[in-house]
N, CA, C and O atoms as CSV, one atom per row, in Angstrom:
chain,resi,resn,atom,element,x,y,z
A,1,UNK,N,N,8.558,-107.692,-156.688
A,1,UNK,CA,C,9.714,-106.990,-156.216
A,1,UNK,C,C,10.480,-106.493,-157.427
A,1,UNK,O,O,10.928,-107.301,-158.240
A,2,UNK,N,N,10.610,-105.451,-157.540
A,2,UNK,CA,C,11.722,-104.627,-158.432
A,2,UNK,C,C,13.273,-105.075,-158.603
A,2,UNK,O,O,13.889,-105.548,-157.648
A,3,UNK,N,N,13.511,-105.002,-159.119
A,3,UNK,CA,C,15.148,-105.059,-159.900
A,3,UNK,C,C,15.907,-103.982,-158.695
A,3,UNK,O,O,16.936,-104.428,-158.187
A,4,UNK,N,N,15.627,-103.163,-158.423
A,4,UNK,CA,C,16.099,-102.247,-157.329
A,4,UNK,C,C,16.459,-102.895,-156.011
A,4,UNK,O,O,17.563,-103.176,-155.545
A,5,UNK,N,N,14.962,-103.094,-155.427
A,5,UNK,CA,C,14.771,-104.226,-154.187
A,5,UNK,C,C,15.368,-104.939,-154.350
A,5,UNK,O,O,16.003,-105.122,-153.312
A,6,UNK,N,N,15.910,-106.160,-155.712
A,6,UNK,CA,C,16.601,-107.039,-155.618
A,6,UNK,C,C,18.064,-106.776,-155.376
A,6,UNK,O,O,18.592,-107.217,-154.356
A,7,UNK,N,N,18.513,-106.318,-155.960
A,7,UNK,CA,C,20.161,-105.464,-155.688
A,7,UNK,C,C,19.970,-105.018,-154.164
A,7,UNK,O,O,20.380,-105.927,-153.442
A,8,UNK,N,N,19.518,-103.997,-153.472
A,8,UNK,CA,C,19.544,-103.787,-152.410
A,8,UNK,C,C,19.097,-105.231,-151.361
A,8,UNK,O,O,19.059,-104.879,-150.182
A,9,UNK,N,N,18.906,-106.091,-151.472
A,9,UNK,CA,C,18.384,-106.869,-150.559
A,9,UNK,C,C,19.691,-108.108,-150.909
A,9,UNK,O,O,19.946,-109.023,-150.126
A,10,UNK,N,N,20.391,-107.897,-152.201
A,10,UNK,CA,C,21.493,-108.790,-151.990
A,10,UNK,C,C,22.935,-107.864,-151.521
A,10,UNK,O,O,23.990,-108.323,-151.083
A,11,UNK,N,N,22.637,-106.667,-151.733
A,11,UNK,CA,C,23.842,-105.817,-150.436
A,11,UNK,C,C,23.449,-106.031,-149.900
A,11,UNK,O,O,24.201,-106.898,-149.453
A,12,UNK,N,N,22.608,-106.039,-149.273
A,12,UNK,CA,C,22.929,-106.561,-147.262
A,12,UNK,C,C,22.720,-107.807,-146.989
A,12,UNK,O,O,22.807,-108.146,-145.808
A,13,UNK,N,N,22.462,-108.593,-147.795
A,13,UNK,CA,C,23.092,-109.916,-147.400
A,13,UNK,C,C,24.564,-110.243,-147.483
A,13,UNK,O,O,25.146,-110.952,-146.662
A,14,UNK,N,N,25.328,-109.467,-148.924
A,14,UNK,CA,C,26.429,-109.494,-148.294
A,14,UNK,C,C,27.628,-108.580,-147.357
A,14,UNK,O,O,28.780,-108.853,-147.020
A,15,UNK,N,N,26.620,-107.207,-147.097
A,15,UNK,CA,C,27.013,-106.885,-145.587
A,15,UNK,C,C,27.255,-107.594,-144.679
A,15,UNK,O,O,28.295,-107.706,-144.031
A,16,UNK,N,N,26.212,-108.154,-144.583
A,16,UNK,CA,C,25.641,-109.072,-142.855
A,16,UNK,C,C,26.797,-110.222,-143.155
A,16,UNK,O,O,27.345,-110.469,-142.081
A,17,UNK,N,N,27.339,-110.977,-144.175
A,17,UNK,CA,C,27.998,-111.995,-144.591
A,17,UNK,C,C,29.553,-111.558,-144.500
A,17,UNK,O,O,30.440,-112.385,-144.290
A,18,UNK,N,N,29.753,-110.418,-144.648
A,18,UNK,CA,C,30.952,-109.450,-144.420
A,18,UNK,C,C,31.329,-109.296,-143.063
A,18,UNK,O,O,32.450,-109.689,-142.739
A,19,UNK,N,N,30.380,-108.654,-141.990
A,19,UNK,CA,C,30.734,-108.502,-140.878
A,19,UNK,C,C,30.773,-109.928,-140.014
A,19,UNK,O,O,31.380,-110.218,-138.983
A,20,UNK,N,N,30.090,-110.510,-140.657
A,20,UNK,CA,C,30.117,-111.869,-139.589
A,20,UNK,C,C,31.594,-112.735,-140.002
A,20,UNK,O,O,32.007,-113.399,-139.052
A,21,UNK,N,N,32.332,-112.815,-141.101
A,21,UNK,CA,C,32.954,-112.867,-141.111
A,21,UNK,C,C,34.419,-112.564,-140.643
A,21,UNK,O,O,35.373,-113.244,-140.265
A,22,UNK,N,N,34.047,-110.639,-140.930
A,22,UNK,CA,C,34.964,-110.267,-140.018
A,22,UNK,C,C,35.230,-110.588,-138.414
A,22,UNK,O,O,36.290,-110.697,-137.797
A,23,UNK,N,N,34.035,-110.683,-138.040
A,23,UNK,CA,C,33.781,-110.863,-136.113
A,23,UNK,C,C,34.550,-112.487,-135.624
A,23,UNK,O,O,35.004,-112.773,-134.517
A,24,UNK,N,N,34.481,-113.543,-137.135
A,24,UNK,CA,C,34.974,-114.873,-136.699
A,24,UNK,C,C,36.414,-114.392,-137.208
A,24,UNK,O,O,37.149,-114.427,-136.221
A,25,UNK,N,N,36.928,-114.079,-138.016
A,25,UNK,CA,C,38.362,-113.830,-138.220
A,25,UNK,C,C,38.863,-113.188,-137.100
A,25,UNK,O,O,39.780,-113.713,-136.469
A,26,UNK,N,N,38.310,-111.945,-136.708
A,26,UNK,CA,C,39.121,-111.287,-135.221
A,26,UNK,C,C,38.862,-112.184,-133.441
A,26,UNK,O,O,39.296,-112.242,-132.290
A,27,UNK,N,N,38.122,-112.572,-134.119
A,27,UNK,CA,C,37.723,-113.981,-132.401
A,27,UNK,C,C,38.865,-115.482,-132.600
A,27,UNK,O,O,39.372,-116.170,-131.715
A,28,UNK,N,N,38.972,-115.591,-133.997
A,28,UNK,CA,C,40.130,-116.367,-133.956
A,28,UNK,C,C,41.380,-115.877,-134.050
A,28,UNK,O,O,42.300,-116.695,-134.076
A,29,UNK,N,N,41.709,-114.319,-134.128
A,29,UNK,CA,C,42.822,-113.845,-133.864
A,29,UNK,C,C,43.277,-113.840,-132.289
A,29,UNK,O,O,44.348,-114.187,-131.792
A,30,UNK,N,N,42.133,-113.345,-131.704
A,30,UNK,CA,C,42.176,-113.694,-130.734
A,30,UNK,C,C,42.322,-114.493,-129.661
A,30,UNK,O,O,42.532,-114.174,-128.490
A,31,UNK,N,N,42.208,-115.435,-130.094
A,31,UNK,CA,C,41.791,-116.652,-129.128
A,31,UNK,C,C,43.236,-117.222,-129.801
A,31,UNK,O,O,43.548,-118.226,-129.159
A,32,UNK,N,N,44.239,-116.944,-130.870
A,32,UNK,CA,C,45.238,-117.394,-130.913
A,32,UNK,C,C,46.344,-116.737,-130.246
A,32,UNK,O,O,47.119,-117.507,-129.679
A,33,UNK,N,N,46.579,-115.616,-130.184
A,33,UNK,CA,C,46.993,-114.431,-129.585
A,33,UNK,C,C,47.053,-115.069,-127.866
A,33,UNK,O,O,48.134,-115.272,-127.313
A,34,UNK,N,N,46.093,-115.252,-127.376
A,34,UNK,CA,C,45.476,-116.155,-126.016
A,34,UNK,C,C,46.461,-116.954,-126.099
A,34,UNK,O,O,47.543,-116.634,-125.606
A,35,UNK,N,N,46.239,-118.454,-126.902
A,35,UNK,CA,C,47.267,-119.308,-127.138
A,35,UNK,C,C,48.480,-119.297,-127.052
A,35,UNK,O,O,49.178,-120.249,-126.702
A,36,UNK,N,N,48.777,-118.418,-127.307
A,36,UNK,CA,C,50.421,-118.060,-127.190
A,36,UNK,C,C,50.738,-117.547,-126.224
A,36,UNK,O,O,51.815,-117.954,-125.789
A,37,UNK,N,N,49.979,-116.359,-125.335
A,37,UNK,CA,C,50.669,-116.084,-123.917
A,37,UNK,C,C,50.536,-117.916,-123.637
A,37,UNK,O,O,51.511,-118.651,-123.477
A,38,UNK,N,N,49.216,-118.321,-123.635
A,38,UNK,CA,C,49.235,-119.152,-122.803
A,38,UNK,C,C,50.669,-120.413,-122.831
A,38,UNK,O,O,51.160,-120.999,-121.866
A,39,UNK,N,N,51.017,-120.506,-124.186
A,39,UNK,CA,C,52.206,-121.228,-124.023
A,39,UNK,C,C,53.512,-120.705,-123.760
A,39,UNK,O,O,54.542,-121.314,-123.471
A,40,UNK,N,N,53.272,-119.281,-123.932
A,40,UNK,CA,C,55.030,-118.788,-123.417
A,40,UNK,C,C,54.770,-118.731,-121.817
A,40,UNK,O,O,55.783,-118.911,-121.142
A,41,UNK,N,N,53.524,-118.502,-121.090
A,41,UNK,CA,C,53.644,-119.018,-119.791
A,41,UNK,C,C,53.899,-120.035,-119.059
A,41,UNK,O,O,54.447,-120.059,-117.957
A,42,UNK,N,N,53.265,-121.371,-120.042
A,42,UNK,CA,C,53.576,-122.455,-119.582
A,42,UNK,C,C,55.245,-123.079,-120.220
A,42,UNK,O,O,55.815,-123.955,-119.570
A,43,UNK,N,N,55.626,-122.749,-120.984
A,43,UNK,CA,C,56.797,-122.565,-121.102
A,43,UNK,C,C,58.175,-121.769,-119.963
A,43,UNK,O,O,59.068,-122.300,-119.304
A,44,UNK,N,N,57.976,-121.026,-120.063
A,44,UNK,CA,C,58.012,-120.221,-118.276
A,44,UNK,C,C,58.280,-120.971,-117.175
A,44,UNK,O,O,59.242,-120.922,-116.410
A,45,UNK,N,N,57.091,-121.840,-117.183
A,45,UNK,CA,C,56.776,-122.522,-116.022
A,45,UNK,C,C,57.714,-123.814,-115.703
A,45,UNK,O,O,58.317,-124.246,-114.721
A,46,UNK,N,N,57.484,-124.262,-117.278
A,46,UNK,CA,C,58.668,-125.805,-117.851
A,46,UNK,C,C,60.215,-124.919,-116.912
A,46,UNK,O,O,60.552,-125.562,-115.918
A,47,UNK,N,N,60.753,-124.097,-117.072
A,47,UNK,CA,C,61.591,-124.123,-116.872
A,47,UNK,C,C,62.232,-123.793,-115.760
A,47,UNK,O,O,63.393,-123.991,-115.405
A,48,UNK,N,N,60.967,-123.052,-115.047
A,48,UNK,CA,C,61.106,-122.690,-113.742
A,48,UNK,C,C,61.375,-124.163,-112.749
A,48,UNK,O,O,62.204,-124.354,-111.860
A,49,UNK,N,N,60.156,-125.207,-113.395
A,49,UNK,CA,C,60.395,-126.775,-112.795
A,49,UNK,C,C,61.616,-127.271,-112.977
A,49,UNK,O,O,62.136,-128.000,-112.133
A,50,UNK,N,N,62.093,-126.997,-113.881
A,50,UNK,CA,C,63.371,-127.453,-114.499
A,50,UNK,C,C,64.163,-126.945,-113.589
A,50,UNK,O,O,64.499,-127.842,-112.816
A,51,UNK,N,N,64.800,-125.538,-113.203
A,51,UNK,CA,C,65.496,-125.618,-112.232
A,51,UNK,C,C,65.259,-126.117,-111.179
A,51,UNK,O,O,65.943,-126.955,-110.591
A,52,UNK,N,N,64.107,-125.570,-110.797
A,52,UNK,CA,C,63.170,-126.295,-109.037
A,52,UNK,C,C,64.449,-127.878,-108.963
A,52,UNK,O,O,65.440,-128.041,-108.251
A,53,UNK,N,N,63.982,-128.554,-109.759
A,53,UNK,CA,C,64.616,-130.167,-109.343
A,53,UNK,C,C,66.055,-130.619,-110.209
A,53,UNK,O,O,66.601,-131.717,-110.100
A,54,UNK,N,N,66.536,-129.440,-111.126
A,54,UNK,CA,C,67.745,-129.809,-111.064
A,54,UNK,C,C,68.838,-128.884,-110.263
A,54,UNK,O,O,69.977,-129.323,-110.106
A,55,UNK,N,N,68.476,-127.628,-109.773
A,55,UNK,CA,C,69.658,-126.820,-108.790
A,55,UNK,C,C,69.004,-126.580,-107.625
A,55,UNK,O,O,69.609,-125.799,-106.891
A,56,UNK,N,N,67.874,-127.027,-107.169
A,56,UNK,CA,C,66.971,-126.898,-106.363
A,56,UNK,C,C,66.272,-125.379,-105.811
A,56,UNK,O,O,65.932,-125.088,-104.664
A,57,UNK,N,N,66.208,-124.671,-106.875
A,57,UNK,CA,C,65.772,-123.434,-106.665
A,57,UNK,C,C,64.090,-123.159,-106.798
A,57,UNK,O,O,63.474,-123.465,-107.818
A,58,UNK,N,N,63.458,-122.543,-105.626
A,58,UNK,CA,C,62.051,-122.919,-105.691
A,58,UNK,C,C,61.658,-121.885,-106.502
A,58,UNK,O,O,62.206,-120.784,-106.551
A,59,UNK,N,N,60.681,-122.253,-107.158
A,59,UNK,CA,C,59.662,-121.581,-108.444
A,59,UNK,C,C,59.210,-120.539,-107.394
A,59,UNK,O,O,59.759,-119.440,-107.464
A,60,UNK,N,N,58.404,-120.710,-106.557
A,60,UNK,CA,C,57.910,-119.568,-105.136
A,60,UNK,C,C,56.871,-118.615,-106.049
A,60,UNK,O,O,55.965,-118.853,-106.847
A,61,UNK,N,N,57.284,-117.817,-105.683
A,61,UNK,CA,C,55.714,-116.894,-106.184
A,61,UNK,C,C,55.570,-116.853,-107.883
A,61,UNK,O,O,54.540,-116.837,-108.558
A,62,UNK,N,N,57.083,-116.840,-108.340
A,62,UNK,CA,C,56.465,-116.672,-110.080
A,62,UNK,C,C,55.796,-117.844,-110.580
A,62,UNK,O,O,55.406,-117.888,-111.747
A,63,UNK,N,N,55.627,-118.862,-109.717
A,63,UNK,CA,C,55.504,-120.504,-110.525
A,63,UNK,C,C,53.980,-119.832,-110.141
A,63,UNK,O,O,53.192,-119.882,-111.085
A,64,UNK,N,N,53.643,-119.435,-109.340
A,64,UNK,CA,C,52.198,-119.505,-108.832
A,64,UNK,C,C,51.390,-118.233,-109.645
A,64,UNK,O,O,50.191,-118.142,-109.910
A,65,UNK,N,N,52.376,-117.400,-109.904
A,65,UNK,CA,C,51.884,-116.561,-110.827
A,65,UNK,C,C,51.716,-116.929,-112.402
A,65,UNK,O,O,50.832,-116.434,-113.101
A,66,UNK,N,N,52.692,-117.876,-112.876
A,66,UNK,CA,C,52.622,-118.423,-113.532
A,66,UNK,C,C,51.350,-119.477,-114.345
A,66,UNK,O,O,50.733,-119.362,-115.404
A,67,UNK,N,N,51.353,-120.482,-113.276
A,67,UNK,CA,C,49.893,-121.247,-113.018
A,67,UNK,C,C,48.604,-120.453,-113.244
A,67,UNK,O,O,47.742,-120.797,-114.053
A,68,UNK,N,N,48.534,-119.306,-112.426
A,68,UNK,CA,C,47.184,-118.708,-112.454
A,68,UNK,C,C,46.938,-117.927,-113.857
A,68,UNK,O,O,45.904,-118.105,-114.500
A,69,UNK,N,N,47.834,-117.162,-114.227
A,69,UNK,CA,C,48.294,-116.829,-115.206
A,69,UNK,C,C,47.602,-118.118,-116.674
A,69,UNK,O,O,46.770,-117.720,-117.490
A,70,UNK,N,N,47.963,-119.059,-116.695
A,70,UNK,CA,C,47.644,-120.036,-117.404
A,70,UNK,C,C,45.983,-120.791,-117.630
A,70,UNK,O,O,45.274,-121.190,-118.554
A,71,UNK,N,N,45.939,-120.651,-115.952
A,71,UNK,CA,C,44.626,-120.788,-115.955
A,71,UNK,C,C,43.603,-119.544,-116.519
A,71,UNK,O,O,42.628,-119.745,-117.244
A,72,UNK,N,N,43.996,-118.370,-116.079
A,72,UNK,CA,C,43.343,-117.254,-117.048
A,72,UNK,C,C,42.860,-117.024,-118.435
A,72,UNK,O,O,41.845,-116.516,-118.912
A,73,UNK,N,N,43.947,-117.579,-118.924
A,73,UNK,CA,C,43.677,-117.729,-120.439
A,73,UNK,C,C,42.774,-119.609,-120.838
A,73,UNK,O,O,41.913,-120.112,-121.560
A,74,UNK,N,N,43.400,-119.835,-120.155
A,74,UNK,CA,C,42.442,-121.010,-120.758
A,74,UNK,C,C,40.504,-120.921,-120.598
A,74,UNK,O,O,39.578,-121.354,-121.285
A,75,UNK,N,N,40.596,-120.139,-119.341
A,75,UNK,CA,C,39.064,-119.592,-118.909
A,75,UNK,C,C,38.458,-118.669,-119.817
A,75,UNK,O,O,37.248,-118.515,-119.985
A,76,UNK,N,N,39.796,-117.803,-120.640
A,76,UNK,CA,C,39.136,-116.743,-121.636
A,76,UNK,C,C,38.748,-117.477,-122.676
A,76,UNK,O,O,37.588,-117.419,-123.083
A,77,UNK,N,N,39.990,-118.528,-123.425
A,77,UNK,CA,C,39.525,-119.337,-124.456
A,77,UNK,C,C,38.189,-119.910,-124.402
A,77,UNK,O,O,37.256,-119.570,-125.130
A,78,UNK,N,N,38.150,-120.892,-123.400
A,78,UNK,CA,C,36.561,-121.122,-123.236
A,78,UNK,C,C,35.477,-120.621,-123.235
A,78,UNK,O,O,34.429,-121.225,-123.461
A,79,UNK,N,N,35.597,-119.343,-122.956
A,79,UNK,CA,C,34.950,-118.258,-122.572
A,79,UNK,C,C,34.490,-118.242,-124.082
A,79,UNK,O,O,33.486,-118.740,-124.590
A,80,UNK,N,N,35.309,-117.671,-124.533
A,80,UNK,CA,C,35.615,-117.629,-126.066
A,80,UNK,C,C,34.663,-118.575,-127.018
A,80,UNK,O,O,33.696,-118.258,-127.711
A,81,UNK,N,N,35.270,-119.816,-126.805
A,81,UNK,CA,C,34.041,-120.811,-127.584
A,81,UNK,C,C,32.856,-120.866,-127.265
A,81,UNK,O,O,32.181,-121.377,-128.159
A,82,UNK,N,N,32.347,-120.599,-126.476
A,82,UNK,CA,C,31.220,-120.680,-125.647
A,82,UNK,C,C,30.131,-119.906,-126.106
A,82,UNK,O,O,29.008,-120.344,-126.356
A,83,UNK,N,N,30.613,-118.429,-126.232
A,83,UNK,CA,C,30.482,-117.262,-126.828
A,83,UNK,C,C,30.183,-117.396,-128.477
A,83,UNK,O,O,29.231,-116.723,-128.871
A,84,UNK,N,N,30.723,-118.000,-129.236
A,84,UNK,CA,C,30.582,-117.863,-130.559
A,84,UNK,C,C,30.504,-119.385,-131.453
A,84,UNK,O,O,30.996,-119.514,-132.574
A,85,UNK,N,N,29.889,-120.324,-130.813
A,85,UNK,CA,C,29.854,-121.780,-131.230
A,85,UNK,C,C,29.454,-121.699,-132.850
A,85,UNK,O,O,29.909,-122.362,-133.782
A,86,UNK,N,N,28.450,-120.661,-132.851
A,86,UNK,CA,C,27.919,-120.847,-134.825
A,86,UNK,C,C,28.610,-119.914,-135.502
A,86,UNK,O,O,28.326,-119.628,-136.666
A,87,UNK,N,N,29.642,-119.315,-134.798
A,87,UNK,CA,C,30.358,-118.523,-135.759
A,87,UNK,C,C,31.576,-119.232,-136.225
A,87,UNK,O,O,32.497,-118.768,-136.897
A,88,UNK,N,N,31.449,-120.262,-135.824
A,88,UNK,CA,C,33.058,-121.121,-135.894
A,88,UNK,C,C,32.793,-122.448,-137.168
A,88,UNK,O,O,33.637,-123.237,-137.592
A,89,UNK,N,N,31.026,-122.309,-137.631
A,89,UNK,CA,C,30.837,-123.207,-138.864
A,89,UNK,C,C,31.060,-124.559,-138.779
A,89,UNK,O,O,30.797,-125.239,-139.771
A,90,UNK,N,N,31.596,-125.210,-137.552
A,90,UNK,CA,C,32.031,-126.759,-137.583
A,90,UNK,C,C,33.403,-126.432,-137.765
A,90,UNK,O,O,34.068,-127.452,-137.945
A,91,UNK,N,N,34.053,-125.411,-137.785
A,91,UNK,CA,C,35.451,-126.032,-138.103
A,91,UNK,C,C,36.093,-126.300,-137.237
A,91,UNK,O,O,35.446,-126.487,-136.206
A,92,UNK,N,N,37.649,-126.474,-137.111
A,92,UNK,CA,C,38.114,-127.120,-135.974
A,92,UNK,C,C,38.801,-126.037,-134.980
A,92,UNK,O,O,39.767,-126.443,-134.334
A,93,UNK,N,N,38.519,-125.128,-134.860
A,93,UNK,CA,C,38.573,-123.655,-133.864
A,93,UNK,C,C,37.878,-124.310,-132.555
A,93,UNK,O,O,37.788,-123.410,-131.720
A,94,UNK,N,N,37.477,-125.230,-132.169
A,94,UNK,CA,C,36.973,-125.602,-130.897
A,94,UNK,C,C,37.541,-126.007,-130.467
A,94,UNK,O,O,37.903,-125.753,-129.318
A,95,UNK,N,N,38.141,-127.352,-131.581
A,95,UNK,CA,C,38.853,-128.498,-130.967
A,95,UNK,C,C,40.402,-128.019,-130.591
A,95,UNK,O,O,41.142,-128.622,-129.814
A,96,UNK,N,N,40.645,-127.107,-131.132
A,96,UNK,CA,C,41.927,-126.974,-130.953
A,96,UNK,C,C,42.175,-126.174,-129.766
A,96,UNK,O,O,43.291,-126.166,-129.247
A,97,UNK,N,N,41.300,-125.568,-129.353
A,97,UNK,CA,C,41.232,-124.739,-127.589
A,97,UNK,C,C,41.710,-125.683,-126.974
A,97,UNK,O,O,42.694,-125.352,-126.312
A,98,UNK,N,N,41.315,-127.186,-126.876
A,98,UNK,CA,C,41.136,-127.895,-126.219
A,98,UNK,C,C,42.573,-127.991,-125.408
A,98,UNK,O,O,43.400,-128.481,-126.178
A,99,UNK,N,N,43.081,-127.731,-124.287
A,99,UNK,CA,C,44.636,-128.710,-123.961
A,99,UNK,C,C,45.243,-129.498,-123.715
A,99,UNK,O,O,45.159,-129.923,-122.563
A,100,UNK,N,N,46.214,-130.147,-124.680
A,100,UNK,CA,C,46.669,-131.107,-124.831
A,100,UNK,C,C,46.710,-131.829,-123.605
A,100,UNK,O,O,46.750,-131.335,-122.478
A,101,UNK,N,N,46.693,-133.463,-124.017
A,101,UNK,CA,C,45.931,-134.833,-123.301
A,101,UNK,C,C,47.873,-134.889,-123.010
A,101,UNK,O,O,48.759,-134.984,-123.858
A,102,UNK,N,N,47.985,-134.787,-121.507
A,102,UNK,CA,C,49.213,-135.397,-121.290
A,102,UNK,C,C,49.409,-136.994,-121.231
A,102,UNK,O,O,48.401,-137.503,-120.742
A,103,UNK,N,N,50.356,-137.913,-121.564
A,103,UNK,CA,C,50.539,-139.179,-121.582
A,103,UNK,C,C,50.761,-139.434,-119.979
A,103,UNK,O,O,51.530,-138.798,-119.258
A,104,UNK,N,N,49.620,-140.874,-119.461
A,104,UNK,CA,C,49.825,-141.030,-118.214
A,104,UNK,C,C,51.407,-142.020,-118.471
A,104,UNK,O,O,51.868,-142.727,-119.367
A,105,UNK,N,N,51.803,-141.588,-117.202
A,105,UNK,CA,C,53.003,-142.317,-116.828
A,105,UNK,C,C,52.350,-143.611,-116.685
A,105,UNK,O,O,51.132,-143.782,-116.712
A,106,UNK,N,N,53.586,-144.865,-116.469
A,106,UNK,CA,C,53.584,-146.352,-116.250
A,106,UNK,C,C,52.437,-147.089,-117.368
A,106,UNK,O,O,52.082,-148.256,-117.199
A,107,UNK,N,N,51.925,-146.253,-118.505
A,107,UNK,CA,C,50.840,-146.951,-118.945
A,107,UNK,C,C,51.702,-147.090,-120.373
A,107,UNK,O,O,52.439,-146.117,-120.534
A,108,UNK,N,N,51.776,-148.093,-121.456
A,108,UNK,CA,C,52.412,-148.029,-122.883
A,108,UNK,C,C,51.866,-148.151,-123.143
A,108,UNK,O,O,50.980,-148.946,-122.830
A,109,UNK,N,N,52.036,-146.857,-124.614
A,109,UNK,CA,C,51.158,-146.051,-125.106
A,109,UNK,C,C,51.019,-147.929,-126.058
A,109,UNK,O,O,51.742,-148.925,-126.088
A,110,UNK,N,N,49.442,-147.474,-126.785
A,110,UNK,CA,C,49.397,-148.387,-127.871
A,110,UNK,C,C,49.969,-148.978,-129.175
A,110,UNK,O,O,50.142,-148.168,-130.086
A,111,UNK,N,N,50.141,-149.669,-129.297
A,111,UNK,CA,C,50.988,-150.241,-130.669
A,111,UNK,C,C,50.411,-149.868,-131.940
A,111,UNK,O,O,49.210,-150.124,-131.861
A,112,UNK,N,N,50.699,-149.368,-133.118
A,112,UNK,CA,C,49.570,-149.581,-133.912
A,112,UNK,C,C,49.739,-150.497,-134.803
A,112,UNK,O,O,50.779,-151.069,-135.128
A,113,UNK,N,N,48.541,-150.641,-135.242
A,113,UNK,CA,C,48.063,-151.839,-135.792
A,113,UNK,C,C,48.957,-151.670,-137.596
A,113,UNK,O,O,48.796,-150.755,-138.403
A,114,UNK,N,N,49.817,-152.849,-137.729
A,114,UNK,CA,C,50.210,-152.997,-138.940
A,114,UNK,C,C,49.468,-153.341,-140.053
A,114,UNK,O,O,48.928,-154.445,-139.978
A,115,UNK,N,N,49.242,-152.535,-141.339
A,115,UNK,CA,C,48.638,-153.005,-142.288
A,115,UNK,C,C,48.539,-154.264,-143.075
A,115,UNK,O,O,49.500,-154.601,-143.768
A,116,UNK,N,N,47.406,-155.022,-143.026
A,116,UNK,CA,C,47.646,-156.167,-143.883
A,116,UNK,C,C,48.738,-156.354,-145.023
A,116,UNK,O,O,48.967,-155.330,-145.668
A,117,UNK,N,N,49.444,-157.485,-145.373
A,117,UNK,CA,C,50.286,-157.926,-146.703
A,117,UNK,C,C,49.196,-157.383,-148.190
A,117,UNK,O,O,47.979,-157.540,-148.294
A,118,UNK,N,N,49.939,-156.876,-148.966
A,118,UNK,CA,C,49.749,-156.742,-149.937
A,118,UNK,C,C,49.532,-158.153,-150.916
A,118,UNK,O,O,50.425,-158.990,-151.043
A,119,UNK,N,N,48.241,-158.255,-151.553
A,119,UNK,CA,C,48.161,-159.661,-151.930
A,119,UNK,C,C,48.287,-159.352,-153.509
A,119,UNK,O,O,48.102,-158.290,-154.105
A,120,UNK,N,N,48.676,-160.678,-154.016
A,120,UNK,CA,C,48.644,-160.645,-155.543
A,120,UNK,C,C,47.702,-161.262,-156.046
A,120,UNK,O,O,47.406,-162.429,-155.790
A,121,UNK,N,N,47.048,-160.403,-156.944
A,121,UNK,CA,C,46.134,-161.062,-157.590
A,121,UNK,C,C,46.733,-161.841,-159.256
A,121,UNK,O,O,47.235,-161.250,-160.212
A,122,UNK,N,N,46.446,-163.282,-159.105
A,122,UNK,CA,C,46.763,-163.739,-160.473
A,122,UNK,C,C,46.559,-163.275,-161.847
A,122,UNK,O,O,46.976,-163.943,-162.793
């Protein structure tokens, strides 16, 4: 192989290394972009409950628009990972789709464990 061939065969490796890059940078723009309706909806929603049970005003159709609304995006996110698992390298772009683990009521939470005494050595 020529000195030529070699140069040309390492541009397009870092073409191909370029665009794939680009495609995971704009899929995680995306999928953050997602994230955020999804929390100014559920935010929305916090407060719509919030009145519901403190002036007793019913949420009624926006709560439900709301909800579905929420569920939408979480279906795209997934959608999303699903779609591009080896473009994401192991990093933590999966885990973080994930939505947050609410704390069950009546259960206390765990204690954590205190670190052993510091010992002296003679």
């Amino acid at each position: 192989m020529g000195f030529m061939d070699k140069v040309k065969a390492a541009t397009q490796d870092v073409a191909a290394q370029a665009k794939t890059a680009t495609a995971t940078a704009q899929t995680k723009m995306e999928r953050a972009q997602l994230k955020k309706k999804m929390d100014e909806s559920a935010r929305r929603l916090g407060y719509l409950i919030y009145q519901e049970r403190t002036q007793g005003t019913p949420s009624g159709a926006e709560g439900d628009s709301l909800v579905s609304d929420i569920a939408g995006y979480e279906a795209a996110i997934a959608a999303q990972a699903a779609e591009t698992p080896a473009a994401q390298g192991g990093d933590q772009g999966t885990a973080a789709a994930a939505p947050p683990v609410a704390p069950q009521q009546g259960v206390a939470p765990e204690e954590p464990v205190p670190p052993p005494p510091p010992t002296s050595a003679p």
